[in-house]
N, C-alpha and C positions, 0 to 999 in steps of 0.2 A: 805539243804545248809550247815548246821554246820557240817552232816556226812561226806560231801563232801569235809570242811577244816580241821576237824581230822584224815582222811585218807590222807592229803599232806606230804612232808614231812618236818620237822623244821625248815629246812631254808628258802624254799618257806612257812610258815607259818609267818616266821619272818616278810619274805619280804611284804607281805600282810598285819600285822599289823601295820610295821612302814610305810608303803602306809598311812594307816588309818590316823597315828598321822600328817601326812605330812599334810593329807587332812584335817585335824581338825586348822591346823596351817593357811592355806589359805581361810577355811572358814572363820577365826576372822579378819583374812587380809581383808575379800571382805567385811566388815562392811562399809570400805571407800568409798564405793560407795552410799552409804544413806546417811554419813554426814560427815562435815568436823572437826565438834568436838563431844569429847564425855563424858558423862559426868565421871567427876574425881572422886566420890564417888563409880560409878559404875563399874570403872577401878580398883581402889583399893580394892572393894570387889573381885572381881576377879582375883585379884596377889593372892591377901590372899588367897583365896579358891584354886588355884594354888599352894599354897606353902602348906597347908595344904593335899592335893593330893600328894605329892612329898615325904613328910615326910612319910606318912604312908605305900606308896608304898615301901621305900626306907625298911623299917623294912618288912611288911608282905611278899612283892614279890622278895625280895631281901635278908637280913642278916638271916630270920628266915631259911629259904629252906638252904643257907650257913651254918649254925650252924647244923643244921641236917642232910646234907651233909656229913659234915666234921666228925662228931659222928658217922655216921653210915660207911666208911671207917676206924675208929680205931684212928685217928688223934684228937689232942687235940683241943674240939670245937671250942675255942674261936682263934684259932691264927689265922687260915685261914682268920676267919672277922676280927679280928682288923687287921693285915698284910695289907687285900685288902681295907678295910674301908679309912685304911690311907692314902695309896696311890691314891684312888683315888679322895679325898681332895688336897692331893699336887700335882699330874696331872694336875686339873684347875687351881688351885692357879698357877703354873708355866706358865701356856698358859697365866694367864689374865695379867704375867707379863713382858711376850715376845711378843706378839702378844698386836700391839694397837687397841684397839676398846673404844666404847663409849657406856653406858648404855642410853637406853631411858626416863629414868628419871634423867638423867646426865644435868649439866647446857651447855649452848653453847659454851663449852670449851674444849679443847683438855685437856693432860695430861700439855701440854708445856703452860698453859691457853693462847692459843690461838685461836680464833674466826676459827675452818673449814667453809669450805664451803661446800653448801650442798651437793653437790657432794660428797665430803669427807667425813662428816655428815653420810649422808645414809649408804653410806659403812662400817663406824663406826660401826652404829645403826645395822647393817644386820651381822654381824661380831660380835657383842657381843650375839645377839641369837639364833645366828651358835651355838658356844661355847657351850650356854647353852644346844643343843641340844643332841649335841655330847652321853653327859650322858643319857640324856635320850630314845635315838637310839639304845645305847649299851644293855640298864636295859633291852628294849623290848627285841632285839636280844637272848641275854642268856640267858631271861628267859626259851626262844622256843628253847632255843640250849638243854638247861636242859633235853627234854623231850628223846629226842636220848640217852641218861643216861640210858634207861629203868629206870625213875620211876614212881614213881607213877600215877595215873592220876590224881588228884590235879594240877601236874604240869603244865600240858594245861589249866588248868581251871584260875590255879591263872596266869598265861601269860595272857588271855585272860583278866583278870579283869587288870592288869597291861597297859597292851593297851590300854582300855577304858578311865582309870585314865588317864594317859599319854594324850591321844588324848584329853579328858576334858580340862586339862590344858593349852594344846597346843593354844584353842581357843583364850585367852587372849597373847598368846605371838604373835602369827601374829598381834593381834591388834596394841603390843602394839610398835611395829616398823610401821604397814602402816600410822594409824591417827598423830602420831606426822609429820611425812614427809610429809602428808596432809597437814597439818597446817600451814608448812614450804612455803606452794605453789606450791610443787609437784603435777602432774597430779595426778589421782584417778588412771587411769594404771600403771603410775610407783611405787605412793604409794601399792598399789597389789601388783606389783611384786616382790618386795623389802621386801615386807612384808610373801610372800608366800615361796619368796626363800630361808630365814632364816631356814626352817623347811626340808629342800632337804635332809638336810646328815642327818637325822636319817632313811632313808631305808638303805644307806650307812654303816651306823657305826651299824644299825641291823644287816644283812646282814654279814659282819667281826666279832660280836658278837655272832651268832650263827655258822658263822663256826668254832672259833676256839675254844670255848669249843666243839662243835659237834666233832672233830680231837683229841684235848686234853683234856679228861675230868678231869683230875685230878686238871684242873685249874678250874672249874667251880667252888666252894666254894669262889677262889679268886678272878672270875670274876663277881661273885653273890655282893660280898663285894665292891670292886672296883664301880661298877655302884651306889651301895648305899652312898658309901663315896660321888664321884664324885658330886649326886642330892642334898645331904643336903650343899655340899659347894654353891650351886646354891643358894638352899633356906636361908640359913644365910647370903653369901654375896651379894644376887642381889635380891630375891623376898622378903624376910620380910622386908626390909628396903625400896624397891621403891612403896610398899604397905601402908606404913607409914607417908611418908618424907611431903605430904600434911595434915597431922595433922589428918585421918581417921584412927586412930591409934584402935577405938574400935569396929569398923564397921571390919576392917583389920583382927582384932584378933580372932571375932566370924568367920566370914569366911574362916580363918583358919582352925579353928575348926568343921563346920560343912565339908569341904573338907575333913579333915581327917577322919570324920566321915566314909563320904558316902566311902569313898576309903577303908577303913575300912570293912565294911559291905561288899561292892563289891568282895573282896579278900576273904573275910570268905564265905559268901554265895555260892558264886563261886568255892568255895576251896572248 
């Protein structure tokens, strides 16, 4: 089976991981069907560990391979990452400021503090962990766009453990849009679906991220960069803080930590 997906080729590779992540997204979504709440400790440990997965990908499967990238074309290491790093922090920074959406651990209030309705609501909620996706669709994408590079084989390896991470993650962010819209008194279907659809554009934005370094590889150092910036503005502005904001501030922090651990390990081991 594994011979059989390192013999595809990178974009059909992509396509099949961020399938995975999709599916990891709808799996924490179909949690709504066993109960209407859940516990908040256990939520919070699970942003955390989320955020922790995010962070260390964002370095081992993303700025390190860019840094060594960039060195091994003749180019000055560091400009490629910090260039792409940056931009892709002000990428979402500018969507979260155009584009209205609502975090799910946001109070029952618009931007304008007005009361949505759930309708509105949901669409909010499913709209701000689009967003969140986005980045993380692309990080899978380029990773497997990488391997068309001719390099090394590391490259498939650390793609594959970026997946994994990724798809881990993914688990708590379906959740963490279907149960609050649960709670709301949304059906358990539409909770699911709202919860699952949040996770769609990352085959999408893989998919676009593996073609266009696969076309243009000289951008792949920037696109390597760009994906890592994008996750850590995720992890600063929306997972360490709605990991927190109920006072699980030490439960939040270890689980961070052991996240970045495992994702960690997973990238080395794998690499």
């Amino acid at each position: 089976m594994m011979d059989y997906f390192l013999s595809l080729h990178p974009v059909v590779q992509a396509t099949i991981a961020t399938l995975f992540t999709w599916g990891m997204t709808a799996l924490g979504a179909a949690l709504v069907f066993t109960t209407k709440n859940f516990n908040q400790r256990l939520m919070d440990a699970m942003l955390g560990f989320a955020g922790g997965v995010m962070i260390a990908a964002s370095f081992w499967s993303l700025l390190s391979p860019a840094l060594d990238m960039a060195e091994a074309s003749g180019t000055i290491a560091w400009i490629p990452a910090a260039v792409g790093f940056m931009l892709g922090g002000l990428f979402l920074w500018s969507i979260d400021k155009v584009l209205p959406h609502l975090h799910p651990t946001s109070p029952m209030k618009d931007a304008e503090g007005i009361h949505p309705t759930r309708k509105k609501r949901s669409t909010l909620l499913v709209l701000a962990i689009t967003l969140h996706n986005i980045p993380e669709g692309l990080a899978v994408g380029v990773a497997f766009g990488a391997i068309a590079a001719d390099l090394s084989t590391s490259t498939i390896t650390g793609a594959i453990a970026l997946a994994i991470g990724i798809g881990i993650q993914n688990f708590p962010e379906g959740l963490a849009v279907s149960m609050p819209l649960r709670r709301e008194g949304m059906s358990r279907r539409k909770s699911f679906m709202y919860g699952q659809f949040s996770g769609m554009v990352e085959p999408i934005a893989g998919i676009i991220g593996a073609v266009a370094v696969t076309f243009i590889q000289p951008l792949l150092p920037y696109a390597l960069s760009f994906a890592a910036g994008a996750m850590i503005f995720v992890v600063a502005e929306e997972v360490i803080p709605g990991s927190q904001e109920e006072g699980n501030k030490d439960l939040a922090s270890m689980s961070l930590m052991i996240g970045f651990t495992i994702m960690m390990i997973l990238d080395v081991a794998l690499g």
